[in-house]
C-alpha positions as a printed Julia matrix, in Angstrom:
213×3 Matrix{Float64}:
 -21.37   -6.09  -13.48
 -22.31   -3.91  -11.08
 -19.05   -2.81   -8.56
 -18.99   -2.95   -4.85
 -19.54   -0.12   -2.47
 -15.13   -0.71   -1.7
 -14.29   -0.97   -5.29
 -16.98    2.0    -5.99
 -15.13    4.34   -3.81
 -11.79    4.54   -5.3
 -12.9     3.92   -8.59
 -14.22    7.11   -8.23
 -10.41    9.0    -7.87
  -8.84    7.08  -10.21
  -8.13    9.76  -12.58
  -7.48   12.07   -9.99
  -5.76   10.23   -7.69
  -1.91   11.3    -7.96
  -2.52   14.98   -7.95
  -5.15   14.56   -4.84
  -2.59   12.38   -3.06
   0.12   14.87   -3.71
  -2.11   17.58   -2.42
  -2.96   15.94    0.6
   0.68   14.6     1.72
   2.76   16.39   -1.09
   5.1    15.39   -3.82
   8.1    15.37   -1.87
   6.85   13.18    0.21
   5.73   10.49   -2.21
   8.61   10.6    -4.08
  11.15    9.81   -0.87
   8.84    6.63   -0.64
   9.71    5.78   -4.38
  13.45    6.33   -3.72
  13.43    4.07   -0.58
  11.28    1.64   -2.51
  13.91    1.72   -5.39
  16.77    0.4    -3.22
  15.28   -2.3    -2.28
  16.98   -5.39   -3.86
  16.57   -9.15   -4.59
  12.42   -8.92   -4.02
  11.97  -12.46   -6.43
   8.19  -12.82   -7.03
   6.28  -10.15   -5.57
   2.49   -9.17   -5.26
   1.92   -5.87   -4.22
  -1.97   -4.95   -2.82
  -3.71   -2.25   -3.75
  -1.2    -0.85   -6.24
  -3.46    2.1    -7.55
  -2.37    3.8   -10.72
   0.81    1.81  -10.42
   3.22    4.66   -8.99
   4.82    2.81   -6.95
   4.91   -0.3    -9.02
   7.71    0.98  -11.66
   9.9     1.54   -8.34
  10.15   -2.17   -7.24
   9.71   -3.4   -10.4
  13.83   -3.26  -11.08
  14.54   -4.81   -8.53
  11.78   -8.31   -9.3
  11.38  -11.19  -11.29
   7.87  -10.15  -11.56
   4.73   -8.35  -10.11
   1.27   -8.74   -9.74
   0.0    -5.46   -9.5
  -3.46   -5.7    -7.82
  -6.03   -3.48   -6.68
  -9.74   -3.71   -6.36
 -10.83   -0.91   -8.5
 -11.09   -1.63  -12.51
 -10.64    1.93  -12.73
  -7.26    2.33  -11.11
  -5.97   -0.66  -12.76
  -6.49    0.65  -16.17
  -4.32    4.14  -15.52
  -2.08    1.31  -13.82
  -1.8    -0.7   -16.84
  -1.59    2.41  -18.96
   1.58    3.65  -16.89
   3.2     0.29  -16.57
   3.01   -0.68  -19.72
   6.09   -0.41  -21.06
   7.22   -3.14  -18.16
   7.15   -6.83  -19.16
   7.77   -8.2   -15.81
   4.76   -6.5   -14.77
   0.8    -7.86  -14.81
  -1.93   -6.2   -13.56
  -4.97   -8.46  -11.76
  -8.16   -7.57   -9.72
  -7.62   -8.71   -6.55
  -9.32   -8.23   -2.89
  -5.79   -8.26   -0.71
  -8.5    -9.46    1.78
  -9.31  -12.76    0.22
  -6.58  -13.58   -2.14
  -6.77  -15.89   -4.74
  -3.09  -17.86   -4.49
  -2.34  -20.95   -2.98
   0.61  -20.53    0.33
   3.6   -19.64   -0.26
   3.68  -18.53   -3.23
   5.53  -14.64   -3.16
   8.87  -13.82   -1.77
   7.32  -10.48   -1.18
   4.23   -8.75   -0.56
   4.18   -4.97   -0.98
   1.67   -2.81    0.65
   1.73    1.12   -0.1
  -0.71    3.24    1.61
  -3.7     0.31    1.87
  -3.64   -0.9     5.62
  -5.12    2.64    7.01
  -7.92    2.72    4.54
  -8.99   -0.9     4.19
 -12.07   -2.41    6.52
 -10.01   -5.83    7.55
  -6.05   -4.55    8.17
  -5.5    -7.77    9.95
  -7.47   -9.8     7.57
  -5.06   -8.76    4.78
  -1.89   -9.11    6.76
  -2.53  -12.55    7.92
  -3.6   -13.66    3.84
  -0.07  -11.9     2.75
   1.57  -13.91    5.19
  -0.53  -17.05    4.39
   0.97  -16.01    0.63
   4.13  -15.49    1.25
   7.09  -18.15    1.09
   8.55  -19.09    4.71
  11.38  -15.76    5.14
   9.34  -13.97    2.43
   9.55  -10.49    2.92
   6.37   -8.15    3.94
   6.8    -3.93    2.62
   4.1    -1.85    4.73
   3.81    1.73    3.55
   1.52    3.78    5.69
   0.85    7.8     5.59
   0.35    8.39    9.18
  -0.15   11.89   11.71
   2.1    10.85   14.25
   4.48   13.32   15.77
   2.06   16.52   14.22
  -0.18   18.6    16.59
  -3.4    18.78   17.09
  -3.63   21.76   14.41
  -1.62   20.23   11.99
  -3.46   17.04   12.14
  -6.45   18.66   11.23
  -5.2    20.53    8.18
  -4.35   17.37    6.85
  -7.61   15.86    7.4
  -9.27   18.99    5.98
  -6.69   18.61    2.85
  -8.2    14.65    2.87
 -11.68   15.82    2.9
 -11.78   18.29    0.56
  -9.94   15.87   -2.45
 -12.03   12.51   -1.33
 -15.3    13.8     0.97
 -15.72   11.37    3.77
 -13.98    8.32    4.27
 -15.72    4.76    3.84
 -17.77    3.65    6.85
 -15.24    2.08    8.64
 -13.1     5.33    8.68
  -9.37    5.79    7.95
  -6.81    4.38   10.68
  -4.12    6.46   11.88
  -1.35    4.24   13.65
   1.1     5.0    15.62
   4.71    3.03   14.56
   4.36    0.66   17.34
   0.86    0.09   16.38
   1.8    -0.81   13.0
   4.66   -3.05   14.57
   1.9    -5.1    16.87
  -0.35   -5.65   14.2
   2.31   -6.52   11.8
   3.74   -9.08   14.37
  -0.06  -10.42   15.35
  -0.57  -11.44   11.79
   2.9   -13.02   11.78
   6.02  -11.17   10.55
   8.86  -10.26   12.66
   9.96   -6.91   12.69
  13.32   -6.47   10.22
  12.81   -2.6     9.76
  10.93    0.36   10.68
  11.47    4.21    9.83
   9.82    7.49    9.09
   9.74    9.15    6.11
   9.02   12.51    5.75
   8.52   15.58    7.82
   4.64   16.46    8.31
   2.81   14.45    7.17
   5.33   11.07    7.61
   5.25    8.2     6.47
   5.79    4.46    8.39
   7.83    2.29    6.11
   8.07   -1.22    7.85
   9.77   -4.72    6.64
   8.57   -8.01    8.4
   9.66  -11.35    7.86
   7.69  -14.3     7.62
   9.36  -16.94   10.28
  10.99  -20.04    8.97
């Protein structure tokens, strides 16, 4: 079967992906995501979107009855399944986290780590994970983001992107702001519960919404 232009694109990284990630927003920062991720607690039944090679699977995994661990690209999933794989609450599923497969409410939590930026439909996805979720199920956003750098700095990162992945997909790569990420959270909707930065330069937004009752 012949893959899609999306699932084509990333397919591409798979077995380069960590170490190009790391050079383009470092290892220090991905690994304060993983210990914020790890102290989160009680997530039930969770399906996280676009999980990649699994990194930061193994860190909620702990802390859930089980995961889904979904992504678009065969390719990723395979390193994803190869890294996970000594998890047994763990399964690993090709999914588009803009047309989901699962009838309502049927996750406490949906996890989201680094996908909203890249993805063509951001709001598309968020309103399916909230379609997904259980009424007070919990939403994770992770999103690598330029705010607060200057104009310099924001370039060297983009050069850093470029010279790992080449040129984005067609629709680009969003950059939001924290309020940004808030709105569109809330438009598809969650209600705020938390929102921090992570990181120094580059940051990262990490943001928990709730679905309403």
């Amino acid at each position: 079967m012949l893959m899609s232009r999306k699932e084509n694109y990333w397919s591409r990284f798979a077995a380069s992906y960590d170490e190009y990630a790391e050079y383009v927003v470092g290892r220090k920062l991905r690994g304060e995501i993983f210990r914020k991720l790890s102290g989160e607690r009680n997530l039930g039944k969770v399906i996280e979107s676009g999980c990649g090679t699994g990194y930061f699977t193994g860190a909620i995994a702990h802390n859930s009855v089980h995961v889904i661990a979904s992504d678009l690209s065969e390719e990723m999933l395979k390193i994803a399944g190869n890294r996970l794989r000594e998890f047994r609450n763990i399964t690993i599923q090709k999914i588009d986290c803009e047309d989901m497969p699962f009838q309502p409410e049927s996750f406490d939590t949906v996890f989201m780590a680094n996908v909203a930026h890249v993805i063509e439909n951001p709001v598309r996805a968020l309103e399916e994970s909230c379609r997904i979720l259980k009424k007070g199920g919990l939403l994770i956003v992770v999103s690598y983001t330029d705010y607060g750098m200057n104009w310099f700095e924001a370039m060297e990162l983009g050069l850093r992107y470029f010279i790992k992945f080449g040129l984005p997909q067609a629709w680009g790569i969003r950059n939001f702001s924290p309020d940004g990420l808030v709105n569109l959270v809330e438009h598809a909707g969650f209600k705020k519960e938390e929102m921090l930065l992570l990181g120094d330069k580059p940051k990262t937004i990490y943001l928990k919404g709730r679905k309403g009752l």
